[in-house]
C-alpha positions as semicolon CSV with decimal commas, in nm:
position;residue;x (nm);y (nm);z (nm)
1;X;-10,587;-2,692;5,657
2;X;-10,228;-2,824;5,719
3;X;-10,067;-2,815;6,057
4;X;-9,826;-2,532;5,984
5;X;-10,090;-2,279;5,882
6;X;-10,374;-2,366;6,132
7;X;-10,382;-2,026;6,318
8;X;-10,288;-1,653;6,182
9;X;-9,927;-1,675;6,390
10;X;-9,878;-2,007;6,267
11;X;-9,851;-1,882;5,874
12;X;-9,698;-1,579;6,005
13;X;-9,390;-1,802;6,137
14;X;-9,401;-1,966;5,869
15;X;-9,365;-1,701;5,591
16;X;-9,112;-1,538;5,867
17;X;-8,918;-1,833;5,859
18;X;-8,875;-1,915;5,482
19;X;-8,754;-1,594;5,430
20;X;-8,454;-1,602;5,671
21;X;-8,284;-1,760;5,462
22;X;-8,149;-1,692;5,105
23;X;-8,380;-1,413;5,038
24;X;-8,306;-1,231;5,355
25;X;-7,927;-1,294;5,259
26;X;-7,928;-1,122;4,917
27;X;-8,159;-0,849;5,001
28;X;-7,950;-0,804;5,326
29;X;-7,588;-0,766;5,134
30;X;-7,753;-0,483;4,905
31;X;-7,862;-0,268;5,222
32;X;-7,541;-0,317;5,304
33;X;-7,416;-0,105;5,015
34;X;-7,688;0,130;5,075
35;X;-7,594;0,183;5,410
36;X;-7,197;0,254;5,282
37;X;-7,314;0,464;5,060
38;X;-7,564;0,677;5,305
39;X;-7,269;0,714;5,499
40;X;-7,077;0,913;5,281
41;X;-7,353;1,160;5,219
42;X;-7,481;1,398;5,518
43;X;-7,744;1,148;5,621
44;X;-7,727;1,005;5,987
45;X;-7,750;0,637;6,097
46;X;-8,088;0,705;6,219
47;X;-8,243;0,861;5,900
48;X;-8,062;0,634;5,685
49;X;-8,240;0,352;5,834
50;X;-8,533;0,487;5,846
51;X;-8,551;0,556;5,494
52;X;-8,532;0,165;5,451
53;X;-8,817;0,147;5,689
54;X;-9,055;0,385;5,557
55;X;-8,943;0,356;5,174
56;X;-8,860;0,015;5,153
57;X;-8,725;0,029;4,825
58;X;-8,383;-0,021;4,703
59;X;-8,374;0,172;4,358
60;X;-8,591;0,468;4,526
61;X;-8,360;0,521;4,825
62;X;-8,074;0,531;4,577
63;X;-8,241;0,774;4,387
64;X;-8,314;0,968;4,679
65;X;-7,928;0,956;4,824
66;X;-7,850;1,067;4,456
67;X;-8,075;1,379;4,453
68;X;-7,990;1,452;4,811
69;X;-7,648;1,486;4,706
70;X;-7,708;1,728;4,446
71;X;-7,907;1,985;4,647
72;X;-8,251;1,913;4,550
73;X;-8,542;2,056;4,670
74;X;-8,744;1,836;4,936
75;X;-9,038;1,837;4,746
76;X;-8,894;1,735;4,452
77;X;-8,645;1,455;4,650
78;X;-9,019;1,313;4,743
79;X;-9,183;1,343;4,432
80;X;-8,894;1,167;4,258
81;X;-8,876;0,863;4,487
82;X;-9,288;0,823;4,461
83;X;-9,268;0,859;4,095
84;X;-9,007;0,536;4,110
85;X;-9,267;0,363;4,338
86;X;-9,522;0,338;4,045
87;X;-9,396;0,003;3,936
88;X;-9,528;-0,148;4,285
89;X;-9,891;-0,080;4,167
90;X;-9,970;-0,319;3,923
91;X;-9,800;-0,549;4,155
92;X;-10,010;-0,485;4,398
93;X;-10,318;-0,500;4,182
94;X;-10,175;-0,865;4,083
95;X;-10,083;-0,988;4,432
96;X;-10,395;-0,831;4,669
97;X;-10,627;-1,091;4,530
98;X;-10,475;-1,361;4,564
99;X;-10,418;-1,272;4,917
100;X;-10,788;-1,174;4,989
101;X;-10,970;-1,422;5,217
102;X;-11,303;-1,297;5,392
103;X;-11,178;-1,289;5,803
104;X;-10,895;-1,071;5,769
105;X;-10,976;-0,708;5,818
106;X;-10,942;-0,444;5,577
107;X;-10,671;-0,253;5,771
108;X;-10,430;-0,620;5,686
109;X;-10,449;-0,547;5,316
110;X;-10,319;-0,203;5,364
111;X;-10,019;-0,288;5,566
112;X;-9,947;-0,580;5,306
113;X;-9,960;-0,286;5,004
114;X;-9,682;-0,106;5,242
115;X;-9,500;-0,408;5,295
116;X;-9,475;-0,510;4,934
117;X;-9,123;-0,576;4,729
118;X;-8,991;-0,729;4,452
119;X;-8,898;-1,019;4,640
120;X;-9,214;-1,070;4,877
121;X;-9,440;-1,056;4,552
122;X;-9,192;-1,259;4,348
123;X;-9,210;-1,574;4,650
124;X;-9,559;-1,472;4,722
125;X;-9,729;-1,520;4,369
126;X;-9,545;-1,868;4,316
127;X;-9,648;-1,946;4,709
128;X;-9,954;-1,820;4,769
129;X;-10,127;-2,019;4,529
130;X;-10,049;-2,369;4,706
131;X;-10,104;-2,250;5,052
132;X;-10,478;-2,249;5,251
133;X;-10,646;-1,926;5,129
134;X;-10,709;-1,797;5,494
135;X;-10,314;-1,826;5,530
136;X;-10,183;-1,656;5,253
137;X;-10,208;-1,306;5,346
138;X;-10,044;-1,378;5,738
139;X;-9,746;-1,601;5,556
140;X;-9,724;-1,308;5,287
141;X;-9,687;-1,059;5,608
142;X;-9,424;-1,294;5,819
143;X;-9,211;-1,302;5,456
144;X;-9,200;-0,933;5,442
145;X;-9,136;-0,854;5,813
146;X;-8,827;-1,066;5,818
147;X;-8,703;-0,924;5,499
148;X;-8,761;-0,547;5,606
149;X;-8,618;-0,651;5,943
150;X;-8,246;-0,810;5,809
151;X;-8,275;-0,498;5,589
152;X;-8,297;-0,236;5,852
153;X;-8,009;-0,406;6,044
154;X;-7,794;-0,456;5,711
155;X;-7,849;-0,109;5,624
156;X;-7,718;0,016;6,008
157;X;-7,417;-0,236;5,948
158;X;-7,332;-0,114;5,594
159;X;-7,361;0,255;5,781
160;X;-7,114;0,163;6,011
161;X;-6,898;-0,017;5,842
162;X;-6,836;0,146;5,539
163;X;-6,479;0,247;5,630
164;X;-6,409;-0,087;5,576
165;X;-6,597;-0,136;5,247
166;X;-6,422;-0,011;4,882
167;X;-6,662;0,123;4,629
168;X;-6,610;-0,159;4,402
169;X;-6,749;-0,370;4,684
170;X;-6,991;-0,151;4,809
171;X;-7,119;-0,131;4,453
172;X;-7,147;-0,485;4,387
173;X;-7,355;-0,509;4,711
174;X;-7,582;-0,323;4,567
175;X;-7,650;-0,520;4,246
176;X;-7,664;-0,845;4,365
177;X;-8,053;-0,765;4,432
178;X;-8,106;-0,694;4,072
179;X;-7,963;-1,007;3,955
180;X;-8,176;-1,248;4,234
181;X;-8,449;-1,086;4,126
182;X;-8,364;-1,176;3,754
183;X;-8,304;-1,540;3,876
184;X;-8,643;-1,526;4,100
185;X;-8,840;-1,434;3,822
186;X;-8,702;-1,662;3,546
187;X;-8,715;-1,953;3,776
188;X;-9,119;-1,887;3,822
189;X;-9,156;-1,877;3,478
190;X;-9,442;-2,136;3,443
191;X;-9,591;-2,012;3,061
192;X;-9,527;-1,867;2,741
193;X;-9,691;-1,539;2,832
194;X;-9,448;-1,482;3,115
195;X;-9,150;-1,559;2,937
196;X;-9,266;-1,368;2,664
197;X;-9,291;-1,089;2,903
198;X;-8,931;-1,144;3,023
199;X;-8,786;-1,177;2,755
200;X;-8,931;-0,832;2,574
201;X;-8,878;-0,652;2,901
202;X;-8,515;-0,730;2,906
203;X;-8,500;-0,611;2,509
204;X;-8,705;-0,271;2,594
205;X;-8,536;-0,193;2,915
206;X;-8,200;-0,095;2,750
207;X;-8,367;0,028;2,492
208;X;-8,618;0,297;2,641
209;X;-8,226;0,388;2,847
210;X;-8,112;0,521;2,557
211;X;-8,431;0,664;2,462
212;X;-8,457;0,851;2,841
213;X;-8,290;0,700;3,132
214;X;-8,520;0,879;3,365
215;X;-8,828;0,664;3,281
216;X;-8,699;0,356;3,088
217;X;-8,762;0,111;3,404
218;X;-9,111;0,249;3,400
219;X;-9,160;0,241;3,013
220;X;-8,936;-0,072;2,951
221;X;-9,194;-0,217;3,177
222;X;-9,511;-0,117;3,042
223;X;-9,344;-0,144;2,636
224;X;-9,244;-0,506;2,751
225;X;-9,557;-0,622;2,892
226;X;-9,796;-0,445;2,649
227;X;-9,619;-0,701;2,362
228;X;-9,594;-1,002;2,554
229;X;-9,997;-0,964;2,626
230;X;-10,078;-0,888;2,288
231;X;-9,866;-1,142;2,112
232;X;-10,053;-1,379;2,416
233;X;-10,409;-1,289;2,269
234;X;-10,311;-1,334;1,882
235;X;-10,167;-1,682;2,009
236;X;-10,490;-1,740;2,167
237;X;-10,707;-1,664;1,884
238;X;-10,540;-1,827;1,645
């Protein structure tokens, strides 16, 4: 096993480390908008980073500031922001075994599920693969904590300083995350199946909008990946 990932805190630093960098950057400047925005609802500091926290997801606390905002119900608010969440399980489902390695304890795989993000599973899927199995999951964990770290404190400076921020900027904050994530994923392209999948994603997306904005991410997703795997298995058998 290589020097660097010799010992559980060894990967962790690592992983830690090689995301304070770009990735932390990005993800940082859209909690920054987040946090703007938060402020001009009636959420506190405390609660509004908290929400980054315990949610850790940009597109669900948005939804939930939204709803918030328009008097909804609790139960609903929750509902709404798990429902939004459902496009972390077959993520997870993708990512967990690659992580697995027999000494970690069970408990480690369920604090990775928490931790998980577009951008830790992006990295971690094109990482994982070339590191030591028994260092995988720790660097996976180190990645994540520094990410959800520079996010809690972005989304406390955005909070604070959102006086200072226009909407236009606040706003464009925001969707800088979308379009790293975009550049993540079509710089890991490494087949024709997953560009396949990219590319009729990016054609159902907008298309399942029109159809219902309210699930298109979910069914843009599932319409997009559904092709690209059965186009995969006619290429295959033919």
């Amino acid at each position: 096993m290589p020097a660097s990932f010799d010992t559980f805190r060894a990967a962790f630093r690592s992983g830690f480390d090689e995301a304070f960098g770009v990735p932390a950057a990005v993800l940082g400047a859209g909690y920054v908008g987040f946090g703007a925005f938060a402020s001009d609802t009636n959420f506190t500091l405390w609660a509004t980073v908290l929400s980054t926290l315990t949610i850790w997801a940009l597109p669900g606390q948005l939804v939930m500031l939204e709803m918030a905002n328009l008097g909804a119900p609790g139960v609903v608010i929750v509902t709404t922001v798990m429902l939004t969440a459902t496009r972390f399980l077959p993520m997870t489902v993708s990512l967990l075994p690659v992580l697995r390695a027999p000494d970690h304890p069970r408990a480690a795989y369920f604090i990775a599920a928490h931790l998980l993000a577009m951008t830790g599973w992006a990295v971690a899927m094109r990482r994982a693969p070339d590191l030591p199995r028994p260092a995988r999951l720790p660097f996976f964990i180190g990645f994540t904590c520094c990410l959800i770290v520079c996010a809690a404190s972005a989304t406390a400076a955005g909070f604070l300083l959102a006086d200072k921020l226009g909407p236009t900027l606040k706003m464009g904050f925001v969707f800088m995350n979308p379009v790293y994530f975009t550049i993540v994923l079509v710089g890991d392209v490494r087949g024709r199946t997953m560009a396949l999948a990219l590319l009729a994603g990016a054609i159902a997306g907008p298309l399942a909008y029109l159809a219902t904005p309210q699930w298109s991410v979910l069914l843009g997703g599932l319409a997009g990946g559904t092709i690209a795997f059965a186009f995969a298995r006619m290429w295959r058998r033919a």
